[in-house]
C-alpha positions as CSV (number, residue, x, y, z in Angstrom):
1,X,124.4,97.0,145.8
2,X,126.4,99.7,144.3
3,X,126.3,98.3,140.5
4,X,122.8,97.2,141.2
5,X,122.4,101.6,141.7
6,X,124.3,102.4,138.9
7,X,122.4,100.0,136.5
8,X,119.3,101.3,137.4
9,X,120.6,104.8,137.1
10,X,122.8,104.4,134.1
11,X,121.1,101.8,131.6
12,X,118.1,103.4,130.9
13,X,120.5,105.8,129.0
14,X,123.2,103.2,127.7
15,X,120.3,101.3,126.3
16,X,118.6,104.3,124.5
17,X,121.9,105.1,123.2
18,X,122.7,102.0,121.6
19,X,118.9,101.6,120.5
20,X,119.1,104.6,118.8
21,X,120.2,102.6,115.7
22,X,117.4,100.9,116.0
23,X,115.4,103.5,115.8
24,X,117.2,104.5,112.7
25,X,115.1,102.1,110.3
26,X,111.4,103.4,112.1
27,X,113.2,107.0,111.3
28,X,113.7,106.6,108.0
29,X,110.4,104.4,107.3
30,X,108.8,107.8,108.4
31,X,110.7,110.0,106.0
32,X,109.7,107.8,103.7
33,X,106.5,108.3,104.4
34,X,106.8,112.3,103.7
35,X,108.1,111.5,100.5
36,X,104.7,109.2,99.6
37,X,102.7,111.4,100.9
38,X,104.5,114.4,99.0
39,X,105.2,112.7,95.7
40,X,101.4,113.5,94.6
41,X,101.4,117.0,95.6
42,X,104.9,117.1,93.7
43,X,103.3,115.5,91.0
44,X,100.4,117.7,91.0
45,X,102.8,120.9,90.8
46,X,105.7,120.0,88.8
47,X,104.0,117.2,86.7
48,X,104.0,118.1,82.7
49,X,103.1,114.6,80.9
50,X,99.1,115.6,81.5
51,X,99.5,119.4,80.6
52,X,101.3,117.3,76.8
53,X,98.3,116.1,76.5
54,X,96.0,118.8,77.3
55,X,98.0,121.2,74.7
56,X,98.2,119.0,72.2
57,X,93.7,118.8,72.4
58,X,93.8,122.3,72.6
59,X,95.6,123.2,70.1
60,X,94.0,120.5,67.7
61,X,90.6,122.6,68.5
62,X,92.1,126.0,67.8
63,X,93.6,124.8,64.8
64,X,90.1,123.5,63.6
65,X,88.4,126.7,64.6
66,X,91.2,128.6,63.1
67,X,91.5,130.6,66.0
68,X,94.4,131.6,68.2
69,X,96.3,129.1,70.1
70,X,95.6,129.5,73.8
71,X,98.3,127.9,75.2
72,X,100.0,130.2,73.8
73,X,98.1,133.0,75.6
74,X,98.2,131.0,78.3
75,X,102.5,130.4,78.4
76,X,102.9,133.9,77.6
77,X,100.7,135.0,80.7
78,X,102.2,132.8,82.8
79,X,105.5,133.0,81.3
80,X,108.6,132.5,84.4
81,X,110.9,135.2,84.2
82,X,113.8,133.9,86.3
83,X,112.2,134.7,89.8
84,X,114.4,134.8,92.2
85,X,111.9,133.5,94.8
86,X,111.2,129.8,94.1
87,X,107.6,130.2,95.7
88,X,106.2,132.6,92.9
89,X,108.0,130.4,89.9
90,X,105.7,127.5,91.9
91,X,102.7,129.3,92.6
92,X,102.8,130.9,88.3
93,X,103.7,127.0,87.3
94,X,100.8,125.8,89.5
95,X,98.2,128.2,88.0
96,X,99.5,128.0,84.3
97,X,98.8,123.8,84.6
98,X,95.3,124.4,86.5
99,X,93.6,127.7,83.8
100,X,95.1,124.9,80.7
101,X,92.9,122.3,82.6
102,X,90.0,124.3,82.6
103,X,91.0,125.5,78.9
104,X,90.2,122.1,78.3
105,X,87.2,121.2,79.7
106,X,85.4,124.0,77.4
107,X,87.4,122.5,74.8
108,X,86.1,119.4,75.2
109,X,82.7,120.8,76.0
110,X,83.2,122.6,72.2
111,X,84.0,119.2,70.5
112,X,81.3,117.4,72.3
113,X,78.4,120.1,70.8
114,X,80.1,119.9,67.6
115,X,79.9,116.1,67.5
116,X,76.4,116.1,68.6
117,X,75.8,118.6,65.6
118,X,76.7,116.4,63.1
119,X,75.4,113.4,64.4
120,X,71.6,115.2,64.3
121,X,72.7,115.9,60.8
122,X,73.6,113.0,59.6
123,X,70.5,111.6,61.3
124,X,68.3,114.3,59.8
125,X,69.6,114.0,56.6
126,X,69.6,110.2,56.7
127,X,65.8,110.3,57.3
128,X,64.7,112.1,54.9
129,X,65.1,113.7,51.2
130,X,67.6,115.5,50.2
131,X,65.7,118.1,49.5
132,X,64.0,117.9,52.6
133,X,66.9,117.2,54.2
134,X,68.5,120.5,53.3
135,X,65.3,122.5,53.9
136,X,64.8,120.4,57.2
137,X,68.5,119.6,58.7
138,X,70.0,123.1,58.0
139,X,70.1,124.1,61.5
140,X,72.7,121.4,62.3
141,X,75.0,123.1,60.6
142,X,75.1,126.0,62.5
143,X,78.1,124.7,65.4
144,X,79.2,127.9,65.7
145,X,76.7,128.1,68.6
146,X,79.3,126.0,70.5
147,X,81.4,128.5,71.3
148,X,78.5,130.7,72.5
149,X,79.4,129.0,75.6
150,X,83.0,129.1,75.6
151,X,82.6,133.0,75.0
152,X,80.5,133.5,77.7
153,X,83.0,133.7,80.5
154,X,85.5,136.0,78.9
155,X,89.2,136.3,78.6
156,X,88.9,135.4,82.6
157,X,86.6,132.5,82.4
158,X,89.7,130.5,83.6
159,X,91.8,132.9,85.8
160,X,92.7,130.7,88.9
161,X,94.4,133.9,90.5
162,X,91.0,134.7,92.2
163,X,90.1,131.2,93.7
164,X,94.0,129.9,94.7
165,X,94.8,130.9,98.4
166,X,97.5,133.8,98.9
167,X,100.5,131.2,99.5
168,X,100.7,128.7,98.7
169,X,103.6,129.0,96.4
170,X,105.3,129.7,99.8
171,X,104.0,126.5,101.4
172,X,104.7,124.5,98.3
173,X,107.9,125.5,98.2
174,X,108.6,125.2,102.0
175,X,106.8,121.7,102.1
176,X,110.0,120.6,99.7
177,X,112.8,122.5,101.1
178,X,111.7,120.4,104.5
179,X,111.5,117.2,102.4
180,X,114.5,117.8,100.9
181,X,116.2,118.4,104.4
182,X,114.8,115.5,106.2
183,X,116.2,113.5,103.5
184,X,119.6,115.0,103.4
185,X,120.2,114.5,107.1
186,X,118.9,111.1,107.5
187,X,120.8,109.7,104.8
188,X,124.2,109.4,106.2
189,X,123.5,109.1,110.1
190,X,126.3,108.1,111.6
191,X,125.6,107.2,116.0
192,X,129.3,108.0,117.3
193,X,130.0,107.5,121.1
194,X,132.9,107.6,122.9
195,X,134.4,105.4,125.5
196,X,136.4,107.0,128.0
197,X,139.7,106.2,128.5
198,X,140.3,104.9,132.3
199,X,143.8,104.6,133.7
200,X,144.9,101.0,134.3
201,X,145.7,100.2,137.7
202,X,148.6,98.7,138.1
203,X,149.1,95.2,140.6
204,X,145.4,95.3,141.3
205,X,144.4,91.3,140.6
206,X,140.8,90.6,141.5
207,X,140.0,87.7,143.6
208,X,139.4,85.4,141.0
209,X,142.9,85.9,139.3
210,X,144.7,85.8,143.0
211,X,143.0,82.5,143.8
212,X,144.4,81.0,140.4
213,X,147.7,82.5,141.1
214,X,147.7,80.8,144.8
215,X,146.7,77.7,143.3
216,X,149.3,77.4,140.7
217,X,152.0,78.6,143.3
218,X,151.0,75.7,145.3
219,X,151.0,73.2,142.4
220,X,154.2,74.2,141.3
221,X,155.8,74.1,145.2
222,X,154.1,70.6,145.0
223,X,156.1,69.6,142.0
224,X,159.1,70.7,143.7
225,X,158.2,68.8,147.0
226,X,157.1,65.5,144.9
227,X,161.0,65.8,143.0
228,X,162.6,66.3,145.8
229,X,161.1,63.3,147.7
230,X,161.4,61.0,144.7
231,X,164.8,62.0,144.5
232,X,165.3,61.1,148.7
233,X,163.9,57.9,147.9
234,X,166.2,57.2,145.6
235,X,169.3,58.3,148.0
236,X,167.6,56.3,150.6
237,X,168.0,53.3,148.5
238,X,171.7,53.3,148.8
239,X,171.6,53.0,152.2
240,X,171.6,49.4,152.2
241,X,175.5,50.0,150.7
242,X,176.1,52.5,153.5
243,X,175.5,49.4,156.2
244,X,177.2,47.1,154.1
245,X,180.0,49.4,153.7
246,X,179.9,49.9,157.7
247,X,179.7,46.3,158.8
248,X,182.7,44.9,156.4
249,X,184.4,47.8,158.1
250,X,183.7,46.8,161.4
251,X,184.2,43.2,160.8
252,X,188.0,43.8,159.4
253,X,188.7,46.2,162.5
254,X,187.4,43.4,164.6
255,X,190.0,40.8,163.0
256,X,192.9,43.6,162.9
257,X,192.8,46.1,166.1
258,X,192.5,43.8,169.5
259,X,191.8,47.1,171.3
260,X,188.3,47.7,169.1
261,X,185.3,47.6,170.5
262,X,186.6,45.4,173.2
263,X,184.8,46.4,176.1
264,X,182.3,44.0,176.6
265,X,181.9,41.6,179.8
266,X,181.2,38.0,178.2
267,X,180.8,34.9,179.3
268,X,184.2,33.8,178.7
269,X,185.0,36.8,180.7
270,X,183.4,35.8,183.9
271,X,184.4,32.0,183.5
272,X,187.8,33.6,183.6
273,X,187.3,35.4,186.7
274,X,185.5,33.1,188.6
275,X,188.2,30.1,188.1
276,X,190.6,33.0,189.4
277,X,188.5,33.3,192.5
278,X,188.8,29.4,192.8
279,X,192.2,30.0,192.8
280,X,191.8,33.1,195.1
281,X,193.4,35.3,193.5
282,X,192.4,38.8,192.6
283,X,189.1,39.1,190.8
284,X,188.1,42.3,188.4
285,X,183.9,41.3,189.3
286,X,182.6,43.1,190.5
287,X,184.0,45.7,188.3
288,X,185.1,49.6,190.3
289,X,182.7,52.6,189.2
290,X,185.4,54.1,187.2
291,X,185.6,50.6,185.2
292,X,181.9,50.7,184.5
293,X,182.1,53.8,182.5
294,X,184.3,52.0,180.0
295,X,183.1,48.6,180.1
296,X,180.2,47.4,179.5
297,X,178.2,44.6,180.5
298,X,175.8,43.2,178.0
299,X,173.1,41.7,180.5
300,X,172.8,45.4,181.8
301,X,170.1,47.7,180.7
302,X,172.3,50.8,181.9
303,X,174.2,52.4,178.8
304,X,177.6,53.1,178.8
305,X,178.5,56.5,178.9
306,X,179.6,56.6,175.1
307,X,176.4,55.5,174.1
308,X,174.4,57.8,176.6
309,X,176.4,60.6,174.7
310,X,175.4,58.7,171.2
311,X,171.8,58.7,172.6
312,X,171.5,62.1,173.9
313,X,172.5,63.2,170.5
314,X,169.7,62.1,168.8
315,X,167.4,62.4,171.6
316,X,168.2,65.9,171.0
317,X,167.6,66.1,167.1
318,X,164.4,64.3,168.0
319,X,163.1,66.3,170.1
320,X,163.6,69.3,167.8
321,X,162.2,67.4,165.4
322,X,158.8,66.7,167.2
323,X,159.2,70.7,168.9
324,X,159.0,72.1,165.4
325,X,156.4,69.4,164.9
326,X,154.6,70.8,167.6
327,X,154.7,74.3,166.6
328,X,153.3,73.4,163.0
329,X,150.4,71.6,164.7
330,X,149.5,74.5,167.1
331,X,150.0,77.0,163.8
332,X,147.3,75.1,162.2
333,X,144.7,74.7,165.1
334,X,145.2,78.7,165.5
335,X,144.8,78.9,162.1
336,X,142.1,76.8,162.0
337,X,140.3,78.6,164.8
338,X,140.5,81.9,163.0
339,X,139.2,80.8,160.0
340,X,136.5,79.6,161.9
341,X,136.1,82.5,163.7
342,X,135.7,84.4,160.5
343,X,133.2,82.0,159.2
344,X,130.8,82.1,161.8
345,X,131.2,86.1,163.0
346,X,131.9,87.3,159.8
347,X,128.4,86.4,157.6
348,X,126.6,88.9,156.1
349,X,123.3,89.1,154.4
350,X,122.2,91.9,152.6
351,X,118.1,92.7,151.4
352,X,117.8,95.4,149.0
353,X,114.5,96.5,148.1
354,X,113.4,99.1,146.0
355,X,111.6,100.5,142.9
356,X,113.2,102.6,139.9
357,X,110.5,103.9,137.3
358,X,110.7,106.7,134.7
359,X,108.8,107.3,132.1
360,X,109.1,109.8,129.5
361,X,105.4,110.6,127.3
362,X,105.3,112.5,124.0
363,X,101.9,113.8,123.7
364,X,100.5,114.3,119.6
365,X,100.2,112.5,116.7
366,X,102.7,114.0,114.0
367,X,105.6,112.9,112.6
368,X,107.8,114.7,115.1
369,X,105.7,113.3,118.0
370,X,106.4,109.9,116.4
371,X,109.7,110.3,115.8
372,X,110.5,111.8,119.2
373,X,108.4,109.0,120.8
374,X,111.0,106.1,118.9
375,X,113.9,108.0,120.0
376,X,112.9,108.3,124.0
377,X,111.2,105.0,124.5
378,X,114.7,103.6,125.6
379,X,114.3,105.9,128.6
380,X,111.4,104.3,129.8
381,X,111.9,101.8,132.4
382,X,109.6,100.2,135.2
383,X,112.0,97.9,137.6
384,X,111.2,96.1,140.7
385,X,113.9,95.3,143.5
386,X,114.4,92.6,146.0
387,X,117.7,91.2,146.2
388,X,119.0,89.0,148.6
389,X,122.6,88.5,149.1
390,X,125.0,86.6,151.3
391,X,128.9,86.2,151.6
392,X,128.8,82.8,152.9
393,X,129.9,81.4,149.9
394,X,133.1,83.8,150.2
395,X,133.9,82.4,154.3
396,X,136.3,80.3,154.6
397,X,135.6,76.6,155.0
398,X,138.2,75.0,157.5
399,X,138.6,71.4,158.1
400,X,139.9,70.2,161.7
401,X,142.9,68.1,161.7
402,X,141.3,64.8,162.5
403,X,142.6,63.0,165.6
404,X,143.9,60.4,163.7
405,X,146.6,62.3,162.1
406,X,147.9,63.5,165.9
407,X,148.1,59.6,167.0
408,X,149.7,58.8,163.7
409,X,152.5,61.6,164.3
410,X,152.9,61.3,168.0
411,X,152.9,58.1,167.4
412,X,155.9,57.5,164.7
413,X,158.2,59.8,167.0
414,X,157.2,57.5,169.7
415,X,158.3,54.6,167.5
416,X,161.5,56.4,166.8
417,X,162.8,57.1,170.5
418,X,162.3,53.6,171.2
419,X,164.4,52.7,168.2
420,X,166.8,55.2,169.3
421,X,167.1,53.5,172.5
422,X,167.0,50.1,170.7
423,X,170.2,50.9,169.0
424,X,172.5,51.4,171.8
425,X,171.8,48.3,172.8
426,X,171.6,46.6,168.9
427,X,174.7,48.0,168.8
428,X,176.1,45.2,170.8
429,X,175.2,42.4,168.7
430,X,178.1,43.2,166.4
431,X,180.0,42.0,169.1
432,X,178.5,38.5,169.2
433,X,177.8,37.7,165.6
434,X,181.3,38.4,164.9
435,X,182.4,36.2,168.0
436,X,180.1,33.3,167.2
437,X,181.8,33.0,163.7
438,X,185.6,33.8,165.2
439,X,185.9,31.9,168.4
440,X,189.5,32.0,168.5
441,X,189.9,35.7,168.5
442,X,187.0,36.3,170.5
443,X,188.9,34.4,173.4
444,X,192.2,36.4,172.4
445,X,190.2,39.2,172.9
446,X,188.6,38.5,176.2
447,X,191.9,37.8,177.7
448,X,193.6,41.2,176.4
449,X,190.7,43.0,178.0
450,X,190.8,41.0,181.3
451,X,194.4,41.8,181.6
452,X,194.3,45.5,180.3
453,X,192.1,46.1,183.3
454,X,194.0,44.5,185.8
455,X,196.6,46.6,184.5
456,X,194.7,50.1,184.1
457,X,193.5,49.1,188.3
458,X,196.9,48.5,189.3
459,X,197.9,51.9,187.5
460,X,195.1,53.9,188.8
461,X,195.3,53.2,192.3
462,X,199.5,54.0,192.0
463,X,198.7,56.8,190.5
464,X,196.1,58.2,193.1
465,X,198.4,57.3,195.7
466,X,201.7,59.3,194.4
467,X,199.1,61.9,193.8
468,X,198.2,62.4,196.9
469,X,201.2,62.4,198.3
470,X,202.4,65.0,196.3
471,X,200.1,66.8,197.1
472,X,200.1,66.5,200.7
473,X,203.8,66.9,200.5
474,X,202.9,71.0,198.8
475,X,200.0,71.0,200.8
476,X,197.5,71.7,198.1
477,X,195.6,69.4,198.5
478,X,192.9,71.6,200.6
479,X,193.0,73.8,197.8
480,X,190.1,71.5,196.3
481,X,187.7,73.2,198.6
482,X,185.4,76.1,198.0
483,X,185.0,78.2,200.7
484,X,181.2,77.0,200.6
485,X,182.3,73.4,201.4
486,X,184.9,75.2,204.4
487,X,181.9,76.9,206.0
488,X,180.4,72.9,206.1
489,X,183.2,71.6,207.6
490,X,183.9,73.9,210.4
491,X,180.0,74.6,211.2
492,X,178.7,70.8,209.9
493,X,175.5,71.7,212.6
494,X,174.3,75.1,211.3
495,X,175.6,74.8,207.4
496,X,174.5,71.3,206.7
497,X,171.6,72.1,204.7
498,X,174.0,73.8,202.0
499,X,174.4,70.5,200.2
500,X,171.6,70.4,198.5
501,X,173.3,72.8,196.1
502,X,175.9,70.8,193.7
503,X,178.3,73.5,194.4
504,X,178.2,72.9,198.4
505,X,178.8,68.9,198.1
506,X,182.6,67.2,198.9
507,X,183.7,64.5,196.2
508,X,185.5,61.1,196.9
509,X,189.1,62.0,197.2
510,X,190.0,58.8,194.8
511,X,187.0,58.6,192.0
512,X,186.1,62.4,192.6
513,X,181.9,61.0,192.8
514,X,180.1,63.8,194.4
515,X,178.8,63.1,197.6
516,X,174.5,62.6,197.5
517,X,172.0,65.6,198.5
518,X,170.3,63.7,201.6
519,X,172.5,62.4,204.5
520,X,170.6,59.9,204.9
521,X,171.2,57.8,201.1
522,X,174.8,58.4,201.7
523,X,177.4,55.8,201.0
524,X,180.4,58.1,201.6
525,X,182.5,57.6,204.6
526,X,184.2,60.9,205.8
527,X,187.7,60.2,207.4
528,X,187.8,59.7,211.1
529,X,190.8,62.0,211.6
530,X,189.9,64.9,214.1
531,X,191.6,67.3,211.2
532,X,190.7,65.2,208.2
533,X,187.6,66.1,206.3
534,X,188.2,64.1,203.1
535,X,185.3,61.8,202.1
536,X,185.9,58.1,199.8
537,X,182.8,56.6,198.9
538,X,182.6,53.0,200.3
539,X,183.9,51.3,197.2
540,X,187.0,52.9,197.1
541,X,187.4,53.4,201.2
542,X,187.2,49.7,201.1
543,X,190.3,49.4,198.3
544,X,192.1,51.4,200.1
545,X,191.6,49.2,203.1
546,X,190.0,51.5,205.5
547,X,192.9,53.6,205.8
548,X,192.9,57.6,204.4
549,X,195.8,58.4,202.0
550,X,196.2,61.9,203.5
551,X,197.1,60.8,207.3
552,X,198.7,57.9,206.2
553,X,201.1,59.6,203.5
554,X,203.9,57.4,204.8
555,X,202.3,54.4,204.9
556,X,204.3,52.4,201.9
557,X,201.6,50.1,201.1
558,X,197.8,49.6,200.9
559,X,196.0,46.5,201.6
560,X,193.7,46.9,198.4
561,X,193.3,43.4,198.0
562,X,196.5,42.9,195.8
563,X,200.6,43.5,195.8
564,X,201.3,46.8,193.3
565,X,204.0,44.8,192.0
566,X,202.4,41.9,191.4
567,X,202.5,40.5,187.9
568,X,200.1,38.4,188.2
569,X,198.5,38.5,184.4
570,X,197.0,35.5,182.2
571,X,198.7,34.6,179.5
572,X,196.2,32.2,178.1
């Protein structure tokens, strides 16, 4: 709207400023007009081939009639003296040519009687005798009658002073000063205009340049991106290496180092420890809570507690993964919402109506009227407004993420936890494809781990036993209680509730498993002394045979279902 103001304001003048060199050419067609129009005047004045020709017959009559030149007379009366006014040289010039002109109209009068003279003598003479003809034709010869009429008027028979207006030796001379002038400024017209010189701003980038710049900022981040992934594609591709490099590793571990990855309850395994309950003798199945954390059985869908650890490790990374996911989803939806917001809040249309006329009349009919006329026509405008505008096409335009892109996301990371908790248990097929091919160390294997854990049981249980005792023995044992778990014990009725708070809750005196959060799911089994508040869960109050380690610190053995000395190991 603004330049649509200052165009109707300001070209009207920028186009009669440039058209002014247009206008040059009708400018100088009408000085040339003045000069066709004053060239016969000029000629009339100044001319001196007809006033030749008009001496020359005059004198040639004088001469015949032997009288006195009169343009002679006439130069000598009209003789210029070196006026210093160019007007009265002019106006003297002026009347000197017109008096010779009319000097030679009764000199031509004078030869035309004179001719006729001797024409009616010849014809006179012609006719008749000579005698007759001299008594008769006589009278022709007298031409002197001729200049009867030329002497008639007098010496001011021709005087133009009387008849020529007072002037015009002043007009005359004006009318070619102004011709002269017209000519001398028109003929080197130079239009000069001036631009003025604005300040550039500096960082100022319109929208079209920023929009370029955006674009080519984003193509060149692009390029990056597109190297980059190439380049990860490639890396990916010696991956394959990586797990070939891996399993060779694992399968010459497996053939050197008994103790690796030997933690798994076979087959072979349970053969062996069924034929030693045939033979009853002491059995590992079903296996104690503390052996469960480090062996694993392959037929159950519980992890071991390495691979939870494994497991909760990437859980974690992909869950970060999908949070930051997450946050660049809901970035675009609020940014798509915005945009949106601006295009349907933010349209404007704009209706500009109006009328701009100016018109600029020189009135007459002259030259300066017509030149005047060419030079302002330029100002002369007659406009019409009605402009409609919009910025739609300047809103934004966003796109929704189609659903189909969510699902697809969601979808992979979906894919990828159950992958992650695919592998924990893939991880176990190392195990058997190595043992299917090696049979003989697989069995080698199996019997190390059987008897490893018979071993580690036997140690475990003479180890909690001299432990307690010791600590009996220093009486520090109670020191294992927080005064929240005190105030249970001595007021079980009215402080009960306390354990459903982790803090509040006893642990088995032997495996240190913390006792459950309802009364009712509990498995533990709290020591019947009157002064004894130690709790064993039931696996480990049956090992030790019903009996608590603390009242029974001299009690030398246990009945945990096998001699402590007993070297009762297979061999093969």
């Amino acid at each position: 709207m603004t330049k649509t103001r200052f165009e109707l304001m300001f070209k009207p003048f920028v186009d009669a400023i440039f058209g002014m060199k247009t206008d040059m050419n009708e400018v100088k067609d009408t000085i040339r007009s003045v000069k066709d129009v004053s060239a016969p005047i000029t000629g009339e004045v100044e001319g001196e081939a007809e006033m030749r020709k008009i001496k020359e017959e005059n004198d040639y009559l004088d001469a015949v009639m032997g009288d006195t030149k009169q343009s002679d007379l006439v130069g000598d009366k009209f003789e210029t003296k070196g006026e210093k006014v160019e007007a009265v040289r002019f106006e003297k010039m002026y009347m000197k040519k017109i008096e010779q002109r009319c000097e030679n109209q009764f000199v031509k009068a004078s030869l035309k009687c004179r001719e006729m003279f001797k024409k009616g003598y010849d014809t006179c003479y012609d006719t008749v005798t000579w005698v007759a003809g001299w008594i008769l034709c006589w009278p022709m010869k007298l031409d002197f009658i001729c200049n009867i009429a030329e002497a008639l008027g007098g010496i001011s028979r021709c005087d133009p002073s009387k008849d020529m207006d007072p002037g015009f030796g002043e007009g005359y001379s004006y009318l070619k000063q102004s011709r002269n002038f017209l000519s001398k400024n028109f003929k080197d017209v130079k239009l000069q205009y001036k631009l003025g010189n604005l300040k550039p701003l500096k960082d100022v980038r319109d929208a079209r340049d920023t929009a370029k710049a955006i674009w080519h900022e984003v193509n060149r981040k692009r390029r990056i991106f597109l190297k980059i992934l190439i380049a990860v594609k490639r890396l990916l591709a010696f991956v394959l290496l990586r797990i070939l490099q891996e399993s060779q590793k694992y399968h010459d571990r497996y053939l050197r180092d008994i103790e690796f990855d030997n933690i798994y309850i076979t087959e072979y395994f349970r053969k062996i420890d069924a034929r030693r309950r045939l033979q009853e003798k002491y059995t590992l199945l079903p296996l104690k809570k503390i052996e469960r954390k480090k062996i694993i059985d392959p037929r159950s869908p519980k992890p071991l507690k390495a691979e939870c650890q494994q497991l909760k490790t990437d859980l974690f990374l992909i869950l970060f993964e999908i949070l930051i996911v997450t946050i660049l989803v809901l970035l675009d939806r609020i940014f798509f919402e915005a945009l949106d917001i601006i295009r349907r809040h933010a349209r404007i249309d704009y209706l500009q109506i109006g009328h701009h006329d100016l018109l600029l009349q020189v009135k007459g009919t002259g030259m300066i009227a017509s030149l005047l006329r060419s030079l302002v026509k330029g100002f002369n405008i007659k406009k019409r407004i009605r402009i409609q505008k919009s910025n739609a096409i300047c809103l934004p335009r966003p796109l929704l993420l189609p659903n189909y892109y969510y699902l697809k996301i969601y979808l992979t990371y979906l894919a990828i936890i159950i992958l992650t908790f695919a592998q924990a248990y893939a991880l176990r097929f190392r195990r058997a494809i190595c043992s299917y091919f090696y049979r003989k160390r697989e069995k080698k294997r199996v019997l190390y781990l059987y008897n490893e854990t018979l071993k580690r049981r036997k140690g475990f249980f003479r180890f909690m036993r001299k432990k307690i005792r010791r600590l009996v023995r220093e009486q520090r044992l109670k020191e294992s209680f927080t005064g929240i778990q005190i105030l249970r014990m001595n007021h079980p009725k009215a402080c009960d509730w306390l354990r459903v708070f982790a803090f509040a809750r006893r642990k088995c005196l032997i495996c240190e498993e913390p006792e459950p959060r309802k009364e009712s799911a509990s498995d533990f089994v709290e020591c019947p002394g009157e002064f004894c508040h130690f709790i064993y869960c039931d696996e480990c109050w049956t090992d030790m045979g019903s009996v608590c380690l603390v009242c029974q610190t001299e009690t030398e053995e246990t009945t945990s279902g096998f001699d402590e000395d007993s070297d009762d190991f297979l061999t093969d």
